[in-house]
N, C-alpha and C positions, 0 to 999 in steps of 0.2 A: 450437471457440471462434470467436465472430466480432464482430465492431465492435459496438456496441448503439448503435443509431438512438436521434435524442430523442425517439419515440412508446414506449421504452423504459428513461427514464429514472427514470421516477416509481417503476417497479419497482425497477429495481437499487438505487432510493435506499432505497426499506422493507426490500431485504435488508439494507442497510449497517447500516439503524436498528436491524435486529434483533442485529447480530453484535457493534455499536461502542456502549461507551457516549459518552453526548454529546458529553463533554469530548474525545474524542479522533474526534469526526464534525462535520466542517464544516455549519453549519446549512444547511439547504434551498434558500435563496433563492442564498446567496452559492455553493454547489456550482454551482447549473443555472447562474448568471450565467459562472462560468467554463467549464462544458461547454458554453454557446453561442458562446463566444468564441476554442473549441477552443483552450484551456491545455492541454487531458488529454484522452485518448480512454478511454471504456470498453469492455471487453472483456466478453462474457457467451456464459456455455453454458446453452442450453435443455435439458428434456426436457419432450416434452409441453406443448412452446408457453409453457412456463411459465422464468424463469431462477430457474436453482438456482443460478451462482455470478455473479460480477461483481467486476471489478478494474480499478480507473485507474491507468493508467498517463501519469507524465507522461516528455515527451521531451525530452534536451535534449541538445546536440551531442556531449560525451564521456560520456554516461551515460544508463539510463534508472532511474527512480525510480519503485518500486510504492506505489502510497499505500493506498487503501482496499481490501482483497480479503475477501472473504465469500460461504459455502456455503451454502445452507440449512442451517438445523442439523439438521434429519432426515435430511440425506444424508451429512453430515460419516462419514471414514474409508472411503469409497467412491472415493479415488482423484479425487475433480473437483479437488482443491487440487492433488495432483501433475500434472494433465493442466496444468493452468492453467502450472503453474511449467515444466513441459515445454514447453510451447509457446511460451513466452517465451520461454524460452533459443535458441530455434531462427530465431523472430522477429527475436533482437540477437544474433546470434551471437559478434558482435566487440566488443561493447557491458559495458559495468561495468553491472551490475545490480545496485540497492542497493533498502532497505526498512527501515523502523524495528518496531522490537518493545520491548516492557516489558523491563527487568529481570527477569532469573531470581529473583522471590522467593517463588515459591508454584507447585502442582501444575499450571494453569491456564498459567503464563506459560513456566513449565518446557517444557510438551508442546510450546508453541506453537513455543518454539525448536530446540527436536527436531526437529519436522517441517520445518522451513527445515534444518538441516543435513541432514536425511537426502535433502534434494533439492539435495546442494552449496553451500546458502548458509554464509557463516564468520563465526560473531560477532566483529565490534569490540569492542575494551576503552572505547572513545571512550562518554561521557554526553552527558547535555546536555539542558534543558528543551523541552519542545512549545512555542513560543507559542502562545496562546490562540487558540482557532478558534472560540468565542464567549462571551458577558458573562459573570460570574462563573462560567468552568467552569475549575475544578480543578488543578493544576498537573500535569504528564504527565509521569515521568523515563522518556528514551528510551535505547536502542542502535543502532545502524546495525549490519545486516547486506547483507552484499555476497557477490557472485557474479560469476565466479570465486574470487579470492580476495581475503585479509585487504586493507585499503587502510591505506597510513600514515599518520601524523599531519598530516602535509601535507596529503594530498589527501581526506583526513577534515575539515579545516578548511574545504578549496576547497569539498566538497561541499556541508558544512552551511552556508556562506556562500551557493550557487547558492541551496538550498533555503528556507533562511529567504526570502531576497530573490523570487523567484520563487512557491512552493507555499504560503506562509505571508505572502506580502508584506508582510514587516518586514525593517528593515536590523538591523544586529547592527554 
């Protein structure tokens, strides 16, 4: 895994296009405006010169927040997601690691959160809407998954208040 230069951002962003639908993929312009302003670093594993996955991560002083992660989907079940989540852990070893996922309501959103637990993450009982990452896209119900463990309604609150205000720049 290693930091993705901006001579490799254009890539990471067509995997993201390929993994996210819209509604839930910050548009183009306004992602690179924040990755030039180092808000978020992207993380990417090559093979063959090519990146097969990519993850931003944002940092902020009692936590770090995964936001966009995506494999190629040819390579999906080959272990690049666990390497990913491996290496992060190892990167914040003292660090709350949180991530949002869909609701468990279909085969699709199920696996997805399987695979976060079988790599430690602990789903939150906590909801709560996406705001909107661009003009008429969709309304998003989320979960917060975190690593190490469960977080409570407190610091579930504190969280989603950094986040909104910060990764989504809207007050709540």
């Amino acid at each position: 895994m290693e930091k993705l230069s901006l001579k490799d951002f254009d890539e990471a962003y067509q995997l993201f296009e390929k993994a996210f639908d819209p509604a839930e993929l910050r548009p183009y312009e306004k992602m690179k405006i924040l990755y030039l302003e180092e808000e978020f670093v992207i993380y990417g594993i090559r093979q063959d010169e090519r990146i097969i996955g990519a993850l931003i991560v944002w940092e902020f002083e009692d936590f770090v927040y995964l936001e966009n992660f995506a494999v190629d989907e040819t390579l999906r079940g080959h272990g690049i997601g666990q390497k990913f989540l491996t290496e992060i852990k190892t990167m914040y070893p003292h660090q709350l690691i949180v991530l949002e996922v869909e609701e468990p309501v279909d085969d699709i959103t199920n696996r997805r959160i399987h695979f976060y637990e079988r790599n430690q993450f602990v789903l939150n009982p906590y909801h709560f809407i996406q705001p909107a990452l661009r003009t008429n896209a969709n309304r998003v119900e989320l979960m917060l998954m975190s690593y190490p463990e469960t977080v409570s309604v407190y610091t579930f609150d504190r969280l989603k208040k950094q986040l909104f205000r910060v990764v989504y720049q809207q007050g709540i």
